[in-house]
Every structure is written in structure tokens, then in C-alpha cells.
PQR file of N, CA, C, O and H, with PARSE charges and radii, in Angstrom:
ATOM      1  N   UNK A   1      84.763 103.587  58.400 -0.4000 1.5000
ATOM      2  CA  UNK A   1      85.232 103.051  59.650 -0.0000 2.0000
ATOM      3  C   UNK A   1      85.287 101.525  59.516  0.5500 1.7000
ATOM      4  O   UNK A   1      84.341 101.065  58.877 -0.5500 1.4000
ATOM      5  N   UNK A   2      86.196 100.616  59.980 -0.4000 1.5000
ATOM      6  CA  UNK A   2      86.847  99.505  59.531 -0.0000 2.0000
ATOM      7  C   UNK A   2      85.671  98.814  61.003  0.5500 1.7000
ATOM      8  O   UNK A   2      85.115  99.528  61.838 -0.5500 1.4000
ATOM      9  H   UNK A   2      86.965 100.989  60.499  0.4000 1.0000
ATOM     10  N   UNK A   3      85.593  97.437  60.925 -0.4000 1.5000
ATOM     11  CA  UNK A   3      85.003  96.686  61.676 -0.0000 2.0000
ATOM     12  C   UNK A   3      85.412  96.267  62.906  0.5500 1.7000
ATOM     13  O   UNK A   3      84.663  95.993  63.843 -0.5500 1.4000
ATOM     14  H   UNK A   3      86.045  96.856  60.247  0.4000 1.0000
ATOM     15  N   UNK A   4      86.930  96.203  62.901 -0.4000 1.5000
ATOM     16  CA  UNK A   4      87.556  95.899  64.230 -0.0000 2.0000
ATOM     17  C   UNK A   4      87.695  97.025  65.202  0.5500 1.7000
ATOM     18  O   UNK A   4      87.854  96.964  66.422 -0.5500 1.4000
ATOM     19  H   UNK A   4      87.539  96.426  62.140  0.4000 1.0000
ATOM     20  N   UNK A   5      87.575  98.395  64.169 -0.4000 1.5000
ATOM     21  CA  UNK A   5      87.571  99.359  65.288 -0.0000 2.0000
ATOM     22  C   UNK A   5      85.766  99.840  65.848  0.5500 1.7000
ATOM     23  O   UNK A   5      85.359 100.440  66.842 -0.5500 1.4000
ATOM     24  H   UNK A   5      87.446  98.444  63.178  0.4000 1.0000
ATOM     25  N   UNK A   6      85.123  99.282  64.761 -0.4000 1.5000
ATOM     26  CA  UNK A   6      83.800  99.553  65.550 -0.0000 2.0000
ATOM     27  C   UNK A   6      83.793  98.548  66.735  0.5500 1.7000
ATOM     28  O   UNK A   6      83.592  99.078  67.828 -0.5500 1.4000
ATOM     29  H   UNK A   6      85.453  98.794  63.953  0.4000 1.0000
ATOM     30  N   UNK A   7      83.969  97.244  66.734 -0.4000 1.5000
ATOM     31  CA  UNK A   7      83.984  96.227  67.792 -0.0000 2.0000
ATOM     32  C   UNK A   7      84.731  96.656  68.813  0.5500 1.7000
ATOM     33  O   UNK A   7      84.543  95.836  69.711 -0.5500 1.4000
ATOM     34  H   UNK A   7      84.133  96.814  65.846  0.4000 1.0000
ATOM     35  N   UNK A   8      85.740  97.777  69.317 -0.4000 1.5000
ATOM     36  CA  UNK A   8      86.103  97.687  69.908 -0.0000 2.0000
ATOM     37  C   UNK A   8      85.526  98.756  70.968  0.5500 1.7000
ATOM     38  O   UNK A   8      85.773  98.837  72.172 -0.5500 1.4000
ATOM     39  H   UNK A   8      85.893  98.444  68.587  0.4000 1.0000
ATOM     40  N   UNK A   9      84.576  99.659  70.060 -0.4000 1.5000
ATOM     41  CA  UNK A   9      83.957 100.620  71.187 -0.0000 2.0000
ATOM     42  C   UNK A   9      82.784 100.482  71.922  0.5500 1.7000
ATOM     43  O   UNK A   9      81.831  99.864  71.445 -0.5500 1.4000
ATOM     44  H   UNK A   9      84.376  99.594  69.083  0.4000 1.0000
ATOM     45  N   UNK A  10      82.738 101.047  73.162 -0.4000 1.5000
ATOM     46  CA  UNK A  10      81.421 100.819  74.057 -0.0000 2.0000
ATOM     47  C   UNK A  10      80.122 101.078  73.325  0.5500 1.7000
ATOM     48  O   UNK A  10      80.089 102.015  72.528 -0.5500 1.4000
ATOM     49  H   UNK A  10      83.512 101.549  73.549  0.4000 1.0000
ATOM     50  N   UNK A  11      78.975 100.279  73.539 -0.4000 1.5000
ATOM     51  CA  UNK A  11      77.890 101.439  73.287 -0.0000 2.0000
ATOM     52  C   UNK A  11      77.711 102.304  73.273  0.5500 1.7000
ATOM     53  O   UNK A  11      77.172 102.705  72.241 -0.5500 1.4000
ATOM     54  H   UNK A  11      79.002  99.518  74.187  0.4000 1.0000
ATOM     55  N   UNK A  12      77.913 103.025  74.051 -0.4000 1.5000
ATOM     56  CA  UNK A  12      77.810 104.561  74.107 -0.0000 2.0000
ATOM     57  C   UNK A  12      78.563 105.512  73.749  0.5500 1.7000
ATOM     58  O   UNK A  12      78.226 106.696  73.751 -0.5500 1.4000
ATOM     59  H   UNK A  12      78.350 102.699  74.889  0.4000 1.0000
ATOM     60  N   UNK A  13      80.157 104.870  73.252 -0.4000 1.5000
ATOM     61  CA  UNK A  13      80.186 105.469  72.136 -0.0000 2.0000
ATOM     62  C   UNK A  13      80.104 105.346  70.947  0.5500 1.7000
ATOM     63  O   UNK A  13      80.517 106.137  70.098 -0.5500 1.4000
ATOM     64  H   UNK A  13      80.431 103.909  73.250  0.4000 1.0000
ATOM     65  N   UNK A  14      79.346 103.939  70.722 -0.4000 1.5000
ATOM     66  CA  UNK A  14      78.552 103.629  68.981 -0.0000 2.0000
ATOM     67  C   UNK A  14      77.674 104.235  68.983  0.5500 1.7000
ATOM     68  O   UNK A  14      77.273 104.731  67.930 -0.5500 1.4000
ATOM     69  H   UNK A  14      79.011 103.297  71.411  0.4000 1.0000
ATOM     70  N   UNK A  15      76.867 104.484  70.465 -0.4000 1.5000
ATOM     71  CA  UNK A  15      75.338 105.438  69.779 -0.0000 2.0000
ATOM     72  C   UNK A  15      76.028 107.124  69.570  0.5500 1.7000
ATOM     73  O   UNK A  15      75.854 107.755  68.528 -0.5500 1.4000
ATOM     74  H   UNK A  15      77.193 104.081  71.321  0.4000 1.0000
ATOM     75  N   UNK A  16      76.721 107.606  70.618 -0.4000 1.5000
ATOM     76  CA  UNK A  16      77.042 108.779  70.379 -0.0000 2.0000
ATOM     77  C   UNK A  16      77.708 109.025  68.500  0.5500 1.7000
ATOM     78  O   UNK A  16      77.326 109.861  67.681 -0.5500 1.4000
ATOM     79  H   UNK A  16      76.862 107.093  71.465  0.4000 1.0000
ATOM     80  N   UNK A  17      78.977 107.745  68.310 -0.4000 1.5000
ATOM     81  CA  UNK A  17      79.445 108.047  66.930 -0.0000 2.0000
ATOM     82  C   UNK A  17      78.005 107.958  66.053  0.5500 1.7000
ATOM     83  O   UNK A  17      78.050 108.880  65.240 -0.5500 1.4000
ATOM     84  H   UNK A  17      79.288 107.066  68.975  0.4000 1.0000
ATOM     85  N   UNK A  18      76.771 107.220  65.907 -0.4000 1.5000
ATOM     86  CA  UNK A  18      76.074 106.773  65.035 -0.0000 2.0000
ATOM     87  C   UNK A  18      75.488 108.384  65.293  0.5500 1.7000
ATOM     88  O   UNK A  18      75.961 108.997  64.336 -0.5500 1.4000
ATOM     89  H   UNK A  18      76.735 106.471  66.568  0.4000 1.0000
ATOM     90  N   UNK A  19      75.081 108.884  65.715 -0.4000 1.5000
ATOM     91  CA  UNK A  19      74.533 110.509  65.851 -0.0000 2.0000
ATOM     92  C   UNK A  19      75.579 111.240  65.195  0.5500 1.7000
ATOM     93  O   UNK A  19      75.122 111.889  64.254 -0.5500 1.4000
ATOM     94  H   UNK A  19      74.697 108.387  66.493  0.4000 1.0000
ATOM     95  N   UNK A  20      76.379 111.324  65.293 -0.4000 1.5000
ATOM     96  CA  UNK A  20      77.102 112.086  64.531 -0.0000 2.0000
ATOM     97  C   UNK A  20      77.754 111.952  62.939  0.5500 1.7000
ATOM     98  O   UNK A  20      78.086 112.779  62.089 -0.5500 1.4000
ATOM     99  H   UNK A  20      76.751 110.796  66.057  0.4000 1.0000
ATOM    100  N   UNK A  21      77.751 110.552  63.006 -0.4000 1.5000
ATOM    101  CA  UNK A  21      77.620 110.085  61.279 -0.0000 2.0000
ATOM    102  C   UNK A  21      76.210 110.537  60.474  0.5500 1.7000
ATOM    103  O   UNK A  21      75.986 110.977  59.347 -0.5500 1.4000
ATOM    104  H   UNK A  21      77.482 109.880  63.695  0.4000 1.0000
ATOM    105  N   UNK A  22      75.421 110.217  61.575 -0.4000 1.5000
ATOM    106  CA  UNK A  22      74.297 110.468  60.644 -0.0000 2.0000
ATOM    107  C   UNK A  22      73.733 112.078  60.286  0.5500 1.7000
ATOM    108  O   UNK A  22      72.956 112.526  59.443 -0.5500 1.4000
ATOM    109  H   UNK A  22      75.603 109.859  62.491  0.4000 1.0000
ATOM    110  N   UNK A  23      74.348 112.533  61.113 -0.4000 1.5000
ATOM    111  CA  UNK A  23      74.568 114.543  60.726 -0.0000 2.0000
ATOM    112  C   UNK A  23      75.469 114.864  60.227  0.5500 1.7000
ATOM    113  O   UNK A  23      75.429 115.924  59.601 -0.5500 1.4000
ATOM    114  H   UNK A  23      74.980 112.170  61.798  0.4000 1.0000
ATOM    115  N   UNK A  24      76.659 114.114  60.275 -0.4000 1.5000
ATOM    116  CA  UNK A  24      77.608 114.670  58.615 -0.0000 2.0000
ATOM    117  C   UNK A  24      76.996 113.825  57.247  0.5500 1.7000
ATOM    118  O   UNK A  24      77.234 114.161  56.087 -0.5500 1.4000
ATOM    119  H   UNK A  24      76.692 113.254  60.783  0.4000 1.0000
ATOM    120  N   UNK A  25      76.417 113.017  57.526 -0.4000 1.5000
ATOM    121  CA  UNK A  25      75.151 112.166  56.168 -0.0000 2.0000
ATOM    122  C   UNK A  25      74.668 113.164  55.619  0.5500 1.7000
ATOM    123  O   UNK A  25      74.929 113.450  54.451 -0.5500 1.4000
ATOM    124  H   UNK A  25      76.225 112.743  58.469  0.4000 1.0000
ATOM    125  N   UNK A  26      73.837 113.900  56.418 -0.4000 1.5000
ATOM    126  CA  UNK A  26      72.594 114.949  56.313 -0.0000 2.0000
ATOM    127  C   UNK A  26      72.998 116.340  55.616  0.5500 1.7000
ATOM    128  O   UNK A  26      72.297 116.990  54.840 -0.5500 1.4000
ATOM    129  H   UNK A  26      73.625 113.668  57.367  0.4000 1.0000
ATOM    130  N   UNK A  27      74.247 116.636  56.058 -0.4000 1.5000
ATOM    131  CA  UNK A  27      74.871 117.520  55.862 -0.0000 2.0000
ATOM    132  C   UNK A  27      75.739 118.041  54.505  0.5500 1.7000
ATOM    133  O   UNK A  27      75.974 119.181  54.103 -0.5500 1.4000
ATOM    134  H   UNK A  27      74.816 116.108  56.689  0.4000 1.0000
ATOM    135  N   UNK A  28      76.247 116.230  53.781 -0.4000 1.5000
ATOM    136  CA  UNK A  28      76.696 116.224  52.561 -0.0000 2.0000
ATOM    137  C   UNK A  28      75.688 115.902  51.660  0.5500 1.7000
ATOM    138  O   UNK A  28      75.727 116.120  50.449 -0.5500 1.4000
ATOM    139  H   UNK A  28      76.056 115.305  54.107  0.4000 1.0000
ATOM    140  N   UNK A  29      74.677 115.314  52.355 -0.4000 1.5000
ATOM    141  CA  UNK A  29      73.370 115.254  50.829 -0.0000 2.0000
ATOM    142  C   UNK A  29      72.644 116.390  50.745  0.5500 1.7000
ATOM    143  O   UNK A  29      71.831 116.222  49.836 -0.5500 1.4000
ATOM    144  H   UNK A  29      74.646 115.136  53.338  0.4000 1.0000
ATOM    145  N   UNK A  30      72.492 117.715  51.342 -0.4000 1.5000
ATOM    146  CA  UNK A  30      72.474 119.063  51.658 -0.0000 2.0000
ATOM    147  C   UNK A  30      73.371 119.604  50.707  0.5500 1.7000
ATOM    148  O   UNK A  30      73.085 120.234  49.689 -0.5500 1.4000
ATOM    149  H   UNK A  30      73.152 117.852  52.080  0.4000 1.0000
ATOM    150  N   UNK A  31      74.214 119.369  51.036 -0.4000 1.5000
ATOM    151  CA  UNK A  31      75.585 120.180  50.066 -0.0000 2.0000
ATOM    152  C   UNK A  31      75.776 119.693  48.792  0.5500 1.7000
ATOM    153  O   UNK A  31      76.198 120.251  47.779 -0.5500 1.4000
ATOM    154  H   UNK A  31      74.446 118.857  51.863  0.4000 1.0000
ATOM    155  N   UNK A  32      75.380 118.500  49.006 -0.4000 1.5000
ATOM    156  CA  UNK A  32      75.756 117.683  47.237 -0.0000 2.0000
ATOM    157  C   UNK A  32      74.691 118.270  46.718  0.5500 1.7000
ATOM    158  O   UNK A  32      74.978 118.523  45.548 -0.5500 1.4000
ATOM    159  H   UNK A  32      75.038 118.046  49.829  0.4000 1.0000
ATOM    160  N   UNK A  33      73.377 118.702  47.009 -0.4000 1.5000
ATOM    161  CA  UNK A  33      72.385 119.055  45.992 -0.0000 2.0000
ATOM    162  C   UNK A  33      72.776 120.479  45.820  0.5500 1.7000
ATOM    163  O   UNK A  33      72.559 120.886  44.678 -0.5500 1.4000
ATOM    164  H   UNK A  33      73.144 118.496  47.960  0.4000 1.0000
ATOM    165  N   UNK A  34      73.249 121.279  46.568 -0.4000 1.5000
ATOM    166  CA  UNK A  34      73.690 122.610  46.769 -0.0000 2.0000
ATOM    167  C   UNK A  34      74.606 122.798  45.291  0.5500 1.7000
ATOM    168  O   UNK A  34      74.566 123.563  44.327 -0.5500 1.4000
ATOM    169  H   UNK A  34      73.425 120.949  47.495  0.4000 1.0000
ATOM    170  N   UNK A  35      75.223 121.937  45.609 -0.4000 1.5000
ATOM    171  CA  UNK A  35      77.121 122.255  44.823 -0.0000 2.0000
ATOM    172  C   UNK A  35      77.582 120.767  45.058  0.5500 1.7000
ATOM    173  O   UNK A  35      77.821 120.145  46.092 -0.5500 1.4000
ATOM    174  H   UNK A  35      75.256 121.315  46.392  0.4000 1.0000
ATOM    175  N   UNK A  36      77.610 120.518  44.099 -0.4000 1.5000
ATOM    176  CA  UNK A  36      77.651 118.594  43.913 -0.0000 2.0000
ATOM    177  C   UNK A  36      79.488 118.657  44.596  0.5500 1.7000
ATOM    178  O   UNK A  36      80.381 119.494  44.724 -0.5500 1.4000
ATOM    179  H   UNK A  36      77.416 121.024  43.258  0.4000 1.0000
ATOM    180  N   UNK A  37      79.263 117.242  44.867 -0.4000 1.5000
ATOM    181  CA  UNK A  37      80.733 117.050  45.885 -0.0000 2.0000
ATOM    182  C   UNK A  37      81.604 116.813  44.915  0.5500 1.7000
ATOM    183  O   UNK A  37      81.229 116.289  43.866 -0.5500 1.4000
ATOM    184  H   UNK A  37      78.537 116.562  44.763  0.4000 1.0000
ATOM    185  N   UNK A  38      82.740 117.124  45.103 -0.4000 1.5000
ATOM    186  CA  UNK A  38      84.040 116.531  43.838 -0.0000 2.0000
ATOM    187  C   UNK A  38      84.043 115.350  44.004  0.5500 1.7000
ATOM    188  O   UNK A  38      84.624 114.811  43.061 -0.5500 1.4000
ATOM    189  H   UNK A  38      83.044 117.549  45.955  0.4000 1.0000
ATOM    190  N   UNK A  39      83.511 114.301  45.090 -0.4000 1.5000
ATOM    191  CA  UNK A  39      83.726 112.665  45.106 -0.0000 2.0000
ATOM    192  C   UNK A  39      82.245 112.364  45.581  0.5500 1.7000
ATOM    193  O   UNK A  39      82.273 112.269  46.808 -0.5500 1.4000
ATOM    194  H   UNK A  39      83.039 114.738  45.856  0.4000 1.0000
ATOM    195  N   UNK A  40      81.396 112.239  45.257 -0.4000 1.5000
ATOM    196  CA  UNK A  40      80.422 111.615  45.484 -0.0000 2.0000
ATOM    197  C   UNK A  40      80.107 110.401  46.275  0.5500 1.7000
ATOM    198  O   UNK A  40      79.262 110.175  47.142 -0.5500 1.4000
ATOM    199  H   UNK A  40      81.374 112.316  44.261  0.4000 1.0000
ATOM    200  N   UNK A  41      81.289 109.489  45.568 -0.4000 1.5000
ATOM    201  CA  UNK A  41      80.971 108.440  46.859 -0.0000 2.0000
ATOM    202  C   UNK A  41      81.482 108.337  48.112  0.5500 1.7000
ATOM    203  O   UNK A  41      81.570 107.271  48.723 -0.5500 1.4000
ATOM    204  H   UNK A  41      81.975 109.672  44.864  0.4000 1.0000
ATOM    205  N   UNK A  42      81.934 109.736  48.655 -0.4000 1.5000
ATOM    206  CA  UNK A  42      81.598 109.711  50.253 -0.0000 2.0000
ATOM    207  C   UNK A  42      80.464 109.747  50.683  0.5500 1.7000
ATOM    208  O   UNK A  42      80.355 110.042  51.873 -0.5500 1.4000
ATOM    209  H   UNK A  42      81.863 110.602  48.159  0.4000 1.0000
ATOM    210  N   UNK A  43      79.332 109.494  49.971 -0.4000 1.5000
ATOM    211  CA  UNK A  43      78.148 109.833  50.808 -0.0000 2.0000
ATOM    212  C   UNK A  43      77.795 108.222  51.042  0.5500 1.7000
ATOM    213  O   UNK A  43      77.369 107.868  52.141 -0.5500 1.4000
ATOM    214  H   UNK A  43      79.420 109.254  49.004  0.4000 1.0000
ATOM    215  N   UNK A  44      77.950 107.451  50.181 -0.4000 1.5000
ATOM    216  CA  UNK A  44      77.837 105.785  50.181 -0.0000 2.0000
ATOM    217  C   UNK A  44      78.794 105.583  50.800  0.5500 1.7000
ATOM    218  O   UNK A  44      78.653 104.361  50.771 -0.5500 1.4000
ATOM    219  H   UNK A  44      78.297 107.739  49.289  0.4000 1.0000
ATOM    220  N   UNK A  45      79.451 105.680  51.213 -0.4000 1.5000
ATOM    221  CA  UNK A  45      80.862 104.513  52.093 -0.0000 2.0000
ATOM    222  C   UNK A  45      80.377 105.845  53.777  0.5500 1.7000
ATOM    223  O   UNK A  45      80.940 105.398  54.776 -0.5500 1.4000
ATOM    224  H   UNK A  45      79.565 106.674  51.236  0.4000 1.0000
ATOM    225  N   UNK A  46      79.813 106.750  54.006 -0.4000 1.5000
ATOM    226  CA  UNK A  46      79.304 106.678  55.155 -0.0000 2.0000
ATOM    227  C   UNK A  46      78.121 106.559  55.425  0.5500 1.7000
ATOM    228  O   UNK A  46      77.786 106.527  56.609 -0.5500 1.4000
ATOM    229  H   UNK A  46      79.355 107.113  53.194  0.4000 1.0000
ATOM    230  N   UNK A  47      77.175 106.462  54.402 -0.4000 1.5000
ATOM    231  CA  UNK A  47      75.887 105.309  54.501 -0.0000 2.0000
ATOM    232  C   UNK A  47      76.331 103.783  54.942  0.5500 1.7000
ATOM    233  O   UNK A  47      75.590 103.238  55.759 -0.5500 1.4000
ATOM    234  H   UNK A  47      77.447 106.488  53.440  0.4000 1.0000
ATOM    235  N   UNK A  48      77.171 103.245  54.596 -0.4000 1.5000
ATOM    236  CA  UNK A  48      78.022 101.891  54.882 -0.0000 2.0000
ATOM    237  C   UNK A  48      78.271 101.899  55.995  0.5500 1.7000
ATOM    238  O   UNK A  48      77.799 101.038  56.737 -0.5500 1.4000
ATOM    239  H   UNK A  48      77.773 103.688  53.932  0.4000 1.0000
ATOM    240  N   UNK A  49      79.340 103.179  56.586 -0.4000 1.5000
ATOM    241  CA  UNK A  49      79.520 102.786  57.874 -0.0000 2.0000
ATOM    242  C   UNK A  49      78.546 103.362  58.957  0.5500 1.7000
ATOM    243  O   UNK A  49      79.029 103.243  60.083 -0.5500 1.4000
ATOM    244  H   UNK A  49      79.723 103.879  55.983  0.4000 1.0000
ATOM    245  N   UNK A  50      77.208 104.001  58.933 -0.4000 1.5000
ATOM    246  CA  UNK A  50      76.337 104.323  59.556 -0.0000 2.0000
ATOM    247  C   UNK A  50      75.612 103.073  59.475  0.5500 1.7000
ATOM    248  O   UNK A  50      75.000 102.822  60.514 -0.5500 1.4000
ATOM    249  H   UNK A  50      76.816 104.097  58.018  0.4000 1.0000
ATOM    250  N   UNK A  51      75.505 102.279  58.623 -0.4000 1.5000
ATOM    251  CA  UNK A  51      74.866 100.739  58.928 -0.0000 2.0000
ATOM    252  C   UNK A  51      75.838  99.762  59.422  0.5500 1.7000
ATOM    253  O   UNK A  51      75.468  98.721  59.967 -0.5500 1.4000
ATOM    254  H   UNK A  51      76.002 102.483  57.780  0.4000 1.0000
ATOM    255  N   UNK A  52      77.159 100.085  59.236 -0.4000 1.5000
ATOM    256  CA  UNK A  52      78.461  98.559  60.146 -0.0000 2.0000
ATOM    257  C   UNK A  52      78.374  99.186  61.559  0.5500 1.7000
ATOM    258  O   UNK A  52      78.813  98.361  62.360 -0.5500 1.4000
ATOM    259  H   UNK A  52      77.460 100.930  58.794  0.4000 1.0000
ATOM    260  N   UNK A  53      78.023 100.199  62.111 -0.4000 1.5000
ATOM    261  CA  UNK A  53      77.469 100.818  63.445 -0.0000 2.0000
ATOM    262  C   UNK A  53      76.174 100.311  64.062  0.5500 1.7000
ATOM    263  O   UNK A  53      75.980 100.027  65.244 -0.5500 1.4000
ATOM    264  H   UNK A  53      77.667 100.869  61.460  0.4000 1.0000
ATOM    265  N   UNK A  54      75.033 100.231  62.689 -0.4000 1.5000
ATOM    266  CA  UNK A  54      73.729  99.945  63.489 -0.0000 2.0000
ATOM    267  C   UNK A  54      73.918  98.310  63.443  0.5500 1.7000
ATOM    268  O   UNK A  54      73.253  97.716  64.292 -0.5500 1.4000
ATOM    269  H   UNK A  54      75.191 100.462  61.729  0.4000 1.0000
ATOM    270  N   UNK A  55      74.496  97.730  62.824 -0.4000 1.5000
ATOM    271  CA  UNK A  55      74.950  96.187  62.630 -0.0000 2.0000
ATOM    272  C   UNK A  55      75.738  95.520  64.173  0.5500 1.7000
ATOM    273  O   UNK A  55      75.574  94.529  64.885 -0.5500 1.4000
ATOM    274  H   UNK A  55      75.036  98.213  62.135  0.4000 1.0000
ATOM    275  N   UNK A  56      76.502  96.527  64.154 -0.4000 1.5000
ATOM    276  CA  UNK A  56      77.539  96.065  65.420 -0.0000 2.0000
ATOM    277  C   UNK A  56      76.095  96.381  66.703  0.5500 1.7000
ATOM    278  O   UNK A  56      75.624  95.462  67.373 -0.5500 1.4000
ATOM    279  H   UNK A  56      76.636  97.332  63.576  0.4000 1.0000
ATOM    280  N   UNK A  57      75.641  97.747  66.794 -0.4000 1.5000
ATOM    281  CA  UNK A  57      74.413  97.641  68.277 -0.0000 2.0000
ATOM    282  C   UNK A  57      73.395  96.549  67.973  0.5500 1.7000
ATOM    283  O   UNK A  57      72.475  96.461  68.787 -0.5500 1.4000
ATOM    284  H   UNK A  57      76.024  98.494  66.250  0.4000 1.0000
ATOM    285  N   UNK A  58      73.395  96.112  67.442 -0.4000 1.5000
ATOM    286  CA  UNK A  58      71.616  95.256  66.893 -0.0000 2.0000
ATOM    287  C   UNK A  58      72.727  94.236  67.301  0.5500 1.7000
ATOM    288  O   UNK A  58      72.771  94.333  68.528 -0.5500 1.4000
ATOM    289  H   UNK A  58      74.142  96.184  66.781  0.4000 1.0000
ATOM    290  N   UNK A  59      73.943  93.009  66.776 -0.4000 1.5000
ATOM    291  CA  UNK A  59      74.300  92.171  67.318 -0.0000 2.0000
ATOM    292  C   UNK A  59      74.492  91.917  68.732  0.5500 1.7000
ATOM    293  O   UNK A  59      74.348  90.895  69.403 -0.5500 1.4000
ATOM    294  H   UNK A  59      73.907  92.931  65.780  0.4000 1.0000
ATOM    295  N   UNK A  60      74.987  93.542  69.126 -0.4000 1.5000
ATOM    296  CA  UNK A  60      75.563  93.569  71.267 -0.0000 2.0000
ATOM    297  C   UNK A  60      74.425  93.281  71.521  0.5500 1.7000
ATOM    298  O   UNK A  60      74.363  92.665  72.585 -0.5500 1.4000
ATOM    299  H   UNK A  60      75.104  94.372  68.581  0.4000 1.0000
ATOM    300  N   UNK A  61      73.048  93.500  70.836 -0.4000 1.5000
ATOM    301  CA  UNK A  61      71.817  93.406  71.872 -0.0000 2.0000
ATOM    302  C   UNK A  61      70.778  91.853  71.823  0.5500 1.7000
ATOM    303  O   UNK A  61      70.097  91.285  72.677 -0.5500 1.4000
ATOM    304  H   UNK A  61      73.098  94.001  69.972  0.4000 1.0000
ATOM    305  N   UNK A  62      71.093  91.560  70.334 -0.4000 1.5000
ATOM    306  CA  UNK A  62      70.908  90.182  70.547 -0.0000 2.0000
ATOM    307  C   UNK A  62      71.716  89.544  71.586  0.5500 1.7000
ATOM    308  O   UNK A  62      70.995  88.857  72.309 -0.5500 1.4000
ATOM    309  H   UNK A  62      71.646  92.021  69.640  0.4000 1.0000
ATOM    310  N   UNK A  63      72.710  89.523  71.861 -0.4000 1.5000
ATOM    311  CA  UNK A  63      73.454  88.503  72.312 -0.0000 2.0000
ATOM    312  C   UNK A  63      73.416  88.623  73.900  0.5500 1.7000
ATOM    313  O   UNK A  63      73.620  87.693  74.682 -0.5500 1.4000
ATOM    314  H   UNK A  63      73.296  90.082  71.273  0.4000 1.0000
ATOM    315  N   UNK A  64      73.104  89.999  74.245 -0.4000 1.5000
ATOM    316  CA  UNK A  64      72.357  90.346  75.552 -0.0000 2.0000
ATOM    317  C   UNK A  64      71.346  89.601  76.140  0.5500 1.7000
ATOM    318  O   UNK A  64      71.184  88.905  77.142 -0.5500 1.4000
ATOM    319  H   UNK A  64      72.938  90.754  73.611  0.4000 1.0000
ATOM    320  N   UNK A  65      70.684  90.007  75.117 -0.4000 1.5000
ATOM    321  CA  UNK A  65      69.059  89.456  75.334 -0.0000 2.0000
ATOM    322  C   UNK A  65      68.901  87.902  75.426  0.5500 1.7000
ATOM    323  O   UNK A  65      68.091  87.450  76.234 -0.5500 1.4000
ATOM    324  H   UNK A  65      70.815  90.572  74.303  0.4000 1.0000
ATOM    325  N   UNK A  66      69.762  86.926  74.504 -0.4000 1.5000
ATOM    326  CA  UNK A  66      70.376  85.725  74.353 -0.0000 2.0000
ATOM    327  C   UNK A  66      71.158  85.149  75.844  0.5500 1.7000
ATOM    328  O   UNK A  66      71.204  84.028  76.349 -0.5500 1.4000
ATOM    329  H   UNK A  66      70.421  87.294  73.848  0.4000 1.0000
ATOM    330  N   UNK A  67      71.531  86.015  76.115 -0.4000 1.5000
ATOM    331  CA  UNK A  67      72.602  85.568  77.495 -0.0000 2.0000
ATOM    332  C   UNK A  67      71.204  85.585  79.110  0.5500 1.7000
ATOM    333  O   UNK A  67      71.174  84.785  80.045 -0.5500 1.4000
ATOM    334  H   UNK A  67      71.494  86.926  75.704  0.4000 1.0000
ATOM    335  N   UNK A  68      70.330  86.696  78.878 -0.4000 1.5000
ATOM    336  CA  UNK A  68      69.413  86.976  79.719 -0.0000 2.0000
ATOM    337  C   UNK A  68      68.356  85.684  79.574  0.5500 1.7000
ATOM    338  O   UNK A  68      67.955  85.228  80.646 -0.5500 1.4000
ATOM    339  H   UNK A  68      70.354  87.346  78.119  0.4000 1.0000
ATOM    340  N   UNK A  69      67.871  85.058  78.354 -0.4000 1.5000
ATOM    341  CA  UNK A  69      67.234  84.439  78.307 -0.0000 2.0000
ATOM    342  C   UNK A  69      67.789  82.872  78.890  0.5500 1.7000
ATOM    343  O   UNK A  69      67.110  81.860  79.069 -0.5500 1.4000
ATOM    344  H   UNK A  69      68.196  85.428  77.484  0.4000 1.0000
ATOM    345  N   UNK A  70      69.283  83.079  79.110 -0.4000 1.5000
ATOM    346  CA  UNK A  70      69.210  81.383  79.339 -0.0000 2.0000
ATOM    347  C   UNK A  70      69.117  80.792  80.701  0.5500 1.7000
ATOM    348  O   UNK A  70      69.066  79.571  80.841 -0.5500 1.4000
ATOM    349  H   UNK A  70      69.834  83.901  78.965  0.4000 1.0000
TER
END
């Protein structure tokens, strides 16, 4: 998932998408040990974007918390 389209969604649906990335995560490192994947590095490029998700909520909330404090 590209950066401009994470920036463009609400919280709630970054926390809802971040729940659901992180159970198709769970799901292919399950299966890759099962019956190894024909591409392997899908499991790293959605480790990547399960962290450009927790990257984008951790910045909305600094800058919250930043705006509250002044």
C-alpha cells in the first residue's frame, strides 16, 4: 500500500485495515511453513505496509496530542 493512499484514510479505517493486514500476515507465515509460497517476498512488503500503517497512526496522534498541548 503506497503512502498517499494510506494518508488519505480516516483512522478508523487505518485501524480497521491494520487488523486485517495483520491476519493475512499470520495467515501467509502459516502457509509458507505449510507449503512455502512461490514468492516469498510478499510476506516482507506486507510487513512494510503493516508498519507505513502503524507509522501513519503514531504520527495522527502525535500531532493531536501536539495541537492539544498548545
Amino acid at each position: 500500500m503506497k503512502n498517499n493512499v494510506i494518508k488519505e484514510l480516516s483512522d478508523a479505517e487505518l485501524q480497521e485495515r491494520l487488523t486485517v493486514e495483520k491476519l493475512q500476515l499470520n495467515k501467509m507465515k502459516i502457509n509458507h511453513a505449510v507449503t512455502p509460497l512461490e514468492n516469498p517476498n510478499v510476506i516482507k512488503e506486507s510487513r512494510r505496509g503493516i508498519a507505513r500503517i502503524m507509522t501513519e497512526l503514531r504520527n495522527r496522534d502525535i500531532k493531536s496530542n501536539s495541537v492539544d498541548n498548545k
